[in-house]
C-alpha positions in Angstrom: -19.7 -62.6 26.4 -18.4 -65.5 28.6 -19.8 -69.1 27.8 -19.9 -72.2 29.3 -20.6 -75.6 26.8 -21.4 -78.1 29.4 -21.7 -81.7 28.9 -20.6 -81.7 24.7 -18.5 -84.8 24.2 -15.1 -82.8 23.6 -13.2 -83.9 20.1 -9.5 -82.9 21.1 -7.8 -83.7 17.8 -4.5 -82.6 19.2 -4.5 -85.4 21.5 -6.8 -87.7 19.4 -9.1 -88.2 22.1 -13.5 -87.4 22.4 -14.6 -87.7 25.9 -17.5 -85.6 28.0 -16.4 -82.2 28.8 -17.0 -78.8 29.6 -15.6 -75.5 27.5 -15.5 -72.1 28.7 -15.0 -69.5 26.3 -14.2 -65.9 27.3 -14.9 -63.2 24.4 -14.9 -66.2 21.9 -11.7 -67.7 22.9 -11.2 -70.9 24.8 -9.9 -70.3 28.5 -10.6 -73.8 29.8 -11.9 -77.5 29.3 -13.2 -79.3 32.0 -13.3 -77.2 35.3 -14.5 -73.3 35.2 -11.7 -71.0 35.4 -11.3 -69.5 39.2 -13.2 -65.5 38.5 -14.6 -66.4 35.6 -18.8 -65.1 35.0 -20.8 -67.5 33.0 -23.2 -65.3 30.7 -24.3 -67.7 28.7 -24.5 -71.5 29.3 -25.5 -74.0 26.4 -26.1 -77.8 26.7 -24.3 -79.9 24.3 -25.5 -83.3 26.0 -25.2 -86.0 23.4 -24.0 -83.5 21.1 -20.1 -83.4 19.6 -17.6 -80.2 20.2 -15.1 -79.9 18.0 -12.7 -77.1 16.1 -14.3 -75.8 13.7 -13.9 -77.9 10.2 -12.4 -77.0 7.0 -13.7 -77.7 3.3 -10.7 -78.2 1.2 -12.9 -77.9 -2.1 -15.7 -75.3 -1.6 -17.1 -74.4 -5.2 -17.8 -70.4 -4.4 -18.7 -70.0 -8.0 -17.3 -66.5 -7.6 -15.8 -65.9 -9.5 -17.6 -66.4 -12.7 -21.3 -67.3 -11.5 -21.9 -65.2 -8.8 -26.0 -65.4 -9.7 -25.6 -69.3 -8.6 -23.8 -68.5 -5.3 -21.3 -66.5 -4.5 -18.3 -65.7 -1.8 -21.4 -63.8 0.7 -24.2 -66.3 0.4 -21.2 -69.8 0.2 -19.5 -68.1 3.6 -22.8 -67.9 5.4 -24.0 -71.3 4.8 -20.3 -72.4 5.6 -20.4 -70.9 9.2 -24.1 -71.9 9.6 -22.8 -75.6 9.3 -19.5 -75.3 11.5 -17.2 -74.9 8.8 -14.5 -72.0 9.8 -12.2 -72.1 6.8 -12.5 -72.9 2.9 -10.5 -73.4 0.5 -11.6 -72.5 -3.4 -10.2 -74.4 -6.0 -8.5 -73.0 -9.2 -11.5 -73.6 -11.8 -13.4 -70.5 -11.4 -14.3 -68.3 -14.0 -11.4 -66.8 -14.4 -9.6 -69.8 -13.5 -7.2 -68.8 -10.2 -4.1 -68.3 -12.4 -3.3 -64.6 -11.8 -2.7 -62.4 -9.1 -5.8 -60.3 -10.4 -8.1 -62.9 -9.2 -6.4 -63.9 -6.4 -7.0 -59.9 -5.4 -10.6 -60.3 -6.4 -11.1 -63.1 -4.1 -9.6 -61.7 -1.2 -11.5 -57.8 -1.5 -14.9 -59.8 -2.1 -14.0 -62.2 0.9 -13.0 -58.5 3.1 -16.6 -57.2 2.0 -18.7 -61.0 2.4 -16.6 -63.2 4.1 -15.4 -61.8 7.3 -16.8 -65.1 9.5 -15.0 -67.7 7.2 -11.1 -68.0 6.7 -11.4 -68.2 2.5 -8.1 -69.5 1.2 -7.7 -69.4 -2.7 -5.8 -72.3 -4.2 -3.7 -71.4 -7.0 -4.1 -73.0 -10.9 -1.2 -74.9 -11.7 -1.3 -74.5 -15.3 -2.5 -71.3 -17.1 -5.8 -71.5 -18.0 -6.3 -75.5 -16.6 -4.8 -76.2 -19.6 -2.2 -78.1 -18.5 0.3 -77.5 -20.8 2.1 -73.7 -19.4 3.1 -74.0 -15.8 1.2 -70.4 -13.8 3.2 -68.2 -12.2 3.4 -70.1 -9.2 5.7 -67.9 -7.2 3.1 -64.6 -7.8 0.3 -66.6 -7.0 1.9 -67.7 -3.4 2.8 -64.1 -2.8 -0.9 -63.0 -3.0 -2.2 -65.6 -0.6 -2.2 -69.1 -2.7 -1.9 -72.0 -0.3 -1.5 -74.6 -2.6 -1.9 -75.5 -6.5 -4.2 -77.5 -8.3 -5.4 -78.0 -11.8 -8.8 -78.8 -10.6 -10.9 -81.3 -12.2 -8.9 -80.9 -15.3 -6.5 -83.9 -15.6 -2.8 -83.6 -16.1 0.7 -85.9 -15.4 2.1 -84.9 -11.9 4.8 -82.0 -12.0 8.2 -81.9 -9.7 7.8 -78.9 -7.7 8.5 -77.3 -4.3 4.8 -76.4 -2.9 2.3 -78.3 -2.7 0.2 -79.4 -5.8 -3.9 -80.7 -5.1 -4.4 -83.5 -8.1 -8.1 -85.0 -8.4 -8.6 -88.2 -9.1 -11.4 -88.9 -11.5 -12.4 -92.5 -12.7 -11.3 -92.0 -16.8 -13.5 -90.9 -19.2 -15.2 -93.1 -21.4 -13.7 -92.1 -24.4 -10.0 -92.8 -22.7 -8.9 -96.4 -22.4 -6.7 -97.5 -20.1 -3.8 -100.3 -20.3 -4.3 -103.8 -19.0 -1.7 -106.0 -17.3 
């Protein structure tokens, strides 16, 4: 199907720049901005006056609750509601149940995404310690090799580790129970 968004106010985050624009899009890939390309049939044309047009957005912290609690959501029902609401790509953080520190789950996550998940890019994002524990360092390497993007320990906290990839560190106001140095 060929479509034509006409009058959407264009976000071009390549170029930093939102101004009024058209899009055409030929079997759901852009062919043009602005001007409609020369042979081109408009099937479908949508108005997107006053409305934004942008790439489609990421959630760098999507809690899939699959693993682990799939009767609360899961990879199916999380994806859906993602693409509903623009979001292309996720990313699942480490504190699953099982937490993401073996290739096992990593494998789990992407057959469940290949029988759910088909509309939404799910990228799993490796635990940096076994368990969250944050004492025993995962197999980092294995993890990448099955499709880890990044590392994290999640929620759980942790003192910052020299490595080569990249490590995702929350930051969470302390608990009360922790006190923390003045001056």
């Amino acid at each position: 199907m060929n479509l034509q968004i006409k009058n959407g106010r264009l976000i071009d985050p390549l170029n930093g720049s939102i101004e009024p624009s058209d899009l055409f899009v030929a079997e759901g890939v852009i062919q043009a901005r602005g001007e409609k390309p020369e042979g081109m049939q408009v099937d479908h044309v949508i108005d997107a006056s006053n409305q934004y047009v942008m790439p489609g957005l990421i959630d760098c912290q999507a809690r899939m609750r699959d693993p682990g609690q799939p009767e609360k959501a899961n990879i199916e029902s999380e994806t859906l509601a993602a693409v509903s609401n623009g979001i292309t790509s996720v990313c699942i953080p480490p504190d699953t149940q099982p937490p993401i520190d073996n290739s096992a789950t990593v494998e789990l996550i992407h057959h469940r995404t290949e029988l759910y998940g088909s509309q939404v890019h799910v990228y799993p994002i490796g635990a940096l310690t076994r368990g969250l524990g944050g004492e025993q360092l995962s197999n980092m390497a294995s993890l990448q090799g099955n499709g880890c993007i990044a590392f994290s320990n999640a929620l759980k906290a942790m003192q910052p580790l020299p490595c080569r990839l990249p490590i995702l560190l929350s930051c969470s106001p302390p608990s009360p129970r922790v006190r923390a140095p003045m001056g």
